[in-house]
C-alpha distance (Angstrom), angle and dihedral (degrees) to the residues before:
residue distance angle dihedral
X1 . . .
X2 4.16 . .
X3 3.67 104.5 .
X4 3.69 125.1 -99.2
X5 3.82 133.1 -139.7
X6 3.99 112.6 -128.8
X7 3.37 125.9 -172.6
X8 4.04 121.6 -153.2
X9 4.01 111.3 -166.1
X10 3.66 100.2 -177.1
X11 4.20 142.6 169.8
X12 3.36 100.7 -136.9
X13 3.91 136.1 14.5
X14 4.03 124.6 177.1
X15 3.40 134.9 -100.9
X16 3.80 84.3 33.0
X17 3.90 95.2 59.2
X18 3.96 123.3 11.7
X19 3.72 127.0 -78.0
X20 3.77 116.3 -68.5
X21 4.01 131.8 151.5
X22 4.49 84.7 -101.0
X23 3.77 92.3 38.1
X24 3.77 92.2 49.3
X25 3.77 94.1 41.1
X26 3.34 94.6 53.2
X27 3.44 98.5 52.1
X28 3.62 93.1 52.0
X29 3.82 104.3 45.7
X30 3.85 101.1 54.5
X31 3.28 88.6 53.9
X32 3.65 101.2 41.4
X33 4.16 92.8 42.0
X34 4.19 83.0 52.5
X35 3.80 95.0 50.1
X36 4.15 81.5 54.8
X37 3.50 93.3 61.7
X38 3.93 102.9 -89.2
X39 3.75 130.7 136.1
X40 3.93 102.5 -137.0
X41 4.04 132.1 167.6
X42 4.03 118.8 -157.7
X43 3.62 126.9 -148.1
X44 3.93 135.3 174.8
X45 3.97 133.8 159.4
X46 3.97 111.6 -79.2
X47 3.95 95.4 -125.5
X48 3.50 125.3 -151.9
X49 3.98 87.7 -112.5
X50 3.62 96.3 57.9
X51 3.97 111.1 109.2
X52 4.05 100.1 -129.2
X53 4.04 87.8 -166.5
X54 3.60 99.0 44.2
X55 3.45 92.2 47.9
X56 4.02 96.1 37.0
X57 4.02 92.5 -133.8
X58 3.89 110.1 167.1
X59 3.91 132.2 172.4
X60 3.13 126.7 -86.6
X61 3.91 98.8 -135.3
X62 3.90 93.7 -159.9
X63 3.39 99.8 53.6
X64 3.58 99.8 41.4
X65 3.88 127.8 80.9
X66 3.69 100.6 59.6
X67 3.93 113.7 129.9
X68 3.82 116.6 -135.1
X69 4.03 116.5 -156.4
X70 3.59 117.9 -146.3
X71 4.22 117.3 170.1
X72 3.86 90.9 -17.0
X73 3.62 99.1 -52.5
X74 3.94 125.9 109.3
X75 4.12 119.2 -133.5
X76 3.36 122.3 -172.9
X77 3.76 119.0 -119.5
X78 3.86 113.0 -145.2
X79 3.78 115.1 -176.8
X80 3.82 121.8 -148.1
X81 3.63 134.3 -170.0
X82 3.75 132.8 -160.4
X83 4.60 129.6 161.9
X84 3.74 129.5 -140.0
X85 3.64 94.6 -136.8
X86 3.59 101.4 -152.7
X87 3.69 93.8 44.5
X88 4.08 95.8 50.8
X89 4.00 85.9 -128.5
X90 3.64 130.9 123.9
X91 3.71 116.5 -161.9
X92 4.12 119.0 -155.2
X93 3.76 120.2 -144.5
X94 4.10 131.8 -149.4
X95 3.50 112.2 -130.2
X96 3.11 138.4 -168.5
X97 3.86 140.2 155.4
X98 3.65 102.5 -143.7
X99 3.58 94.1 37.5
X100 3.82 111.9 40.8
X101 4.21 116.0 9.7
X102 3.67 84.1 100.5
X103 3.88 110.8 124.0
X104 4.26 85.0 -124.3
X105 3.43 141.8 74.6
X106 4.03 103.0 -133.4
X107 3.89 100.3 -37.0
X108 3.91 131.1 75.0
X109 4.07 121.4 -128.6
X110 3.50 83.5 -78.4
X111 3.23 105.5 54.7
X112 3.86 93.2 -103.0
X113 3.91 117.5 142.0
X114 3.47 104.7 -115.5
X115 3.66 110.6 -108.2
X116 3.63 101.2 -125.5
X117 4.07 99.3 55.7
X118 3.66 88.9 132.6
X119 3.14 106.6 60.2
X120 3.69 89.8 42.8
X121 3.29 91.5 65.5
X122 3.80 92.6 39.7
X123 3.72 82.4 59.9
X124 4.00 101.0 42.8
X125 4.08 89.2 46.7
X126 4.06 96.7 52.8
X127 3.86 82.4 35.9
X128 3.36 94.9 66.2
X129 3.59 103.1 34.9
X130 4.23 90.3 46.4
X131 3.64 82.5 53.3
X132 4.24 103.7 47.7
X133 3.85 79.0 47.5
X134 4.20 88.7 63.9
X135 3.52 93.3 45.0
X136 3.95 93.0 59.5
X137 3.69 83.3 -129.5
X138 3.84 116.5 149.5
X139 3.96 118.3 -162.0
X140 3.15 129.1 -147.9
X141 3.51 103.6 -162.5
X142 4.37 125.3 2.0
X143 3.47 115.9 -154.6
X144 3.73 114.0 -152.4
X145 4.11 115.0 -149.3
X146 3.83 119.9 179.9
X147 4.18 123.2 18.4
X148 3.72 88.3 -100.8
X149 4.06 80.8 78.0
X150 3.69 93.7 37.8
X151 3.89 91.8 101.2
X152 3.99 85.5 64.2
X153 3.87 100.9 91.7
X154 3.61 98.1 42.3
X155 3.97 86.8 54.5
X156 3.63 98.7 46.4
X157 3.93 98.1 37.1
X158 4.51 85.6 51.0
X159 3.46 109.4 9.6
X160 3.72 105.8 45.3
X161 4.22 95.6 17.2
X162 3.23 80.6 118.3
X163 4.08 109.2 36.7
X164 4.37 98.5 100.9
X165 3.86 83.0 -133.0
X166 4.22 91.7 81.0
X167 3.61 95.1 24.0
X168 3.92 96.8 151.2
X169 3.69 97.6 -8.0
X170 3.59 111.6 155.5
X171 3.79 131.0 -142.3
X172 3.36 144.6 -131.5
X173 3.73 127.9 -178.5
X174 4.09 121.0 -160.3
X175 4.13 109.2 -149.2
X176 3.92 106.4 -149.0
X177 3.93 125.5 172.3
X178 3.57 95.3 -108.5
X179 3.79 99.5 121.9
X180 3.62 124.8 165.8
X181 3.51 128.7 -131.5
X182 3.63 117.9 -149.0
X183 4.22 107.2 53.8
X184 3.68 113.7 -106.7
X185 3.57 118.8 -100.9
X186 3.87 115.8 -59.2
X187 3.93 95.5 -129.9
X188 4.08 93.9 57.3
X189 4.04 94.4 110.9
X190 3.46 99.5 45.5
X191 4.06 82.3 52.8
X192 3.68 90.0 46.3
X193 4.12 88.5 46.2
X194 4.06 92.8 55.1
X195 3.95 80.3 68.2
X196 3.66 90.4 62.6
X197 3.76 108.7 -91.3
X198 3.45 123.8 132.2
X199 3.73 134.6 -116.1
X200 4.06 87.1 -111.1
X201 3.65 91.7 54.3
X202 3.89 88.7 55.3
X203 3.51 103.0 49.7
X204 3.72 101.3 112.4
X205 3.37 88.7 64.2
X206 4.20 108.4 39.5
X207 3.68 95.3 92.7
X208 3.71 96.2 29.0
X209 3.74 144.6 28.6
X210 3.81 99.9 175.9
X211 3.98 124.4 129.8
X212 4.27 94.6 -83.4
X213 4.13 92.2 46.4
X214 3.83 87.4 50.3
X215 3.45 89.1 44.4
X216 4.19 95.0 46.4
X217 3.51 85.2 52.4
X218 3.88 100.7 48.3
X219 4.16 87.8 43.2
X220 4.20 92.5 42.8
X221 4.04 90.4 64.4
X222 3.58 95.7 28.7
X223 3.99 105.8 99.0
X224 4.42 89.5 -154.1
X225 3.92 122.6 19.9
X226 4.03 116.6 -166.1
X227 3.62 122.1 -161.4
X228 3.64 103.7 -121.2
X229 4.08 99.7 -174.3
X230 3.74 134.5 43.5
X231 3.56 96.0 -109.1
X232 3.81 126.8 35.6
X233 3.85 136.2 -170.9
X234 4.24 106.8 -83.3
X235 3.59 89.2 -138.7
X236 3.84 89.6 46.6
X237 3.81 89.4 54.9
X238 3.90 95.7 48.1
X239 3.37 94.3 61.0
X240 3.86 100.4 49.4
X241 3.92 81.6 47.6
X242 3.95 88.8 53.6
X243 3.87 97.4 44.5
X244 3.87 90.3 47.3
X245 3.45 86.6 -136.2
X246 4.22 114.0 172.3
X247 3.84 101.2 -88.0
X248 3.69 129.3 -160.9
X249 3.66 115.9 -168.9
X250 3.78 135.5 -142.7
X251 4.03 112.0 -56.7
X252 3.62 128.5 -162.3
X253 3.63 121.5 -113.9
X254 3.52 101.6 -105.6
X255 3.61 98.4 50.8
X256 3.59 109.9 30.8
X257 3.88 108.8 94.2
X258 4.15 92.2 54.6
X259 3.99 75.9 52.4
X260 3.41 101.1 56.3
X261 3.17 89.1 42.0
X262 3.63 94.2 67.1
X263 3.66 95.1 46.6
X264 3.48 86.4 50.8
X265 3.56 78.6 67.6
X266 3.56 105.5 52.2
X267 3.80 90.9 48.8
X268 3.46 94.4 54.1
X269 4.02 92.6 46.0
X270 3.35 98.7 42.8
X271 3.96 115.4 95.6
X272 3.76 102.5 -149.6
X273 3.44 103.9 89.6
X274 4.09 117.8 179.2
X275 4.26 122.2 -111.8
């Protein structure tokens, strides 16, 4: 088997946030998919709470500087780089001030979802993808962990279709019970649709922006969905049923990276590809 370039665009990975069923995950799968013979690159938001020292993250001076536009106002996008020694993998980080020096993931001191979660992950998404672009680095296959990256697919099956730096990149989209509460703001497709996607593309999330639209979205352009926690949302699991999307279900720990693996496989064999 040649080897294949996979990109994992993440929320959270461990050591550099605590121990969750994402942050563990992705810690574990780069690695493991690289020790299979893959090429991969690893990216997740550089949170306020992240010790920059402790963790020796530095910028990456020629990747930084670009300017990202998101509903007419310009944010900076600083790129930062930091390696897991004993796994041989570095991980970059999206940063941004505005967007995430907060001290919290996705919720206030109160426990309050911040209000601006959208365009956070408006920001992370394009961050990512404006930044795999500079690297000259071609993916075969993404896969999306977390609904902070569940704007991905959308954005590389319309946005970038076109851009000859995801021609034919596949996608894979991990479902996790991490729902939110509050809805995410009202306004996010007509953000999303100033970046060239149509009001047909956006549909799943017109009327709503709650955890299942962003969800339907994320799993209608993805071409595989895996179920990354035990339980998942009903309404969640009735629509990848209805789309017929590829589906992976829930694997144990101690098998599931050779498992992925495979489907990894059949996504990037199979010819039907989702528009």
């Amino acid at each position: 088997m040649s080897a294949k370039r996979i990109l994992f665009i993440t929320q959270e990975i461990t050591p550099y946030l605590p121990e969750t069923e994402i942050s563990k995950i992705c810690r574990s799968l780069p690695q493991g998919i690289q020790e299979r013979g893959r090429e991969i690159r690893t990216f997740m938001p550089r949170y306020g709470n992240i010790n920059e020292r402790r963790n020796q993250l530095h910028e990456v001076i020629r990747l930084s500087g670009m300017n990202l536009i998101i509903d007419d106002t310009d944010h900076p996008l600083i790129i930062k780089v930091a390696s897991i020694q004993s796994a041989r993998m570095q991980v970059y980080f999206i940063d941004n001030e505005d967007f995430f020096h907060r001290k919290h993931i996705v919720r206030d001191d109160e426990g309050e979802e911040f209000e601006d979660n959208d365009e956070r992950a408006i920001f992370y998404v394009r961050g990512v993808l404006e930044t795999v672009k500079k690297l000259r680095w071609i993916p075969d296959l993404v896969h999306c962990h977390g609904w902070l990256s569940a704007l991905a697919p959308i954005y590389l099956k319309k946005m970038y279709a076109d851009d000859p730096s995801f021609a034919g990149t596949k996608i894979v989209y991990s479902v996790y019970e991490d729902s939110f509460d509050k809805s995410l703001n009202k306004s996010l497709a007509g953000k999303i649709k100033q970046d060239g996607v149509t009001d047909k593309d956006l549909q799943l999330i017109k009327t709503s922006t709650d955890f299942v639209a962003l969800s339907s979205l994320a799993i209608r352009y993805s071409d595989g969905v895996i179920q990354g926690s035990a339980q998942m949302n009903k309404e969640v699991a009735d629509f990848i049923e209805k789309e017929g999307t590829p589906f992976l279900s829930y694997q144990p720990e101690d098998s599931y990276i050779d498992t992925y693996n495979g489907f990894y496989d059949q996504i990037l064999n199979s010819k039907q590809t989702k528009e």
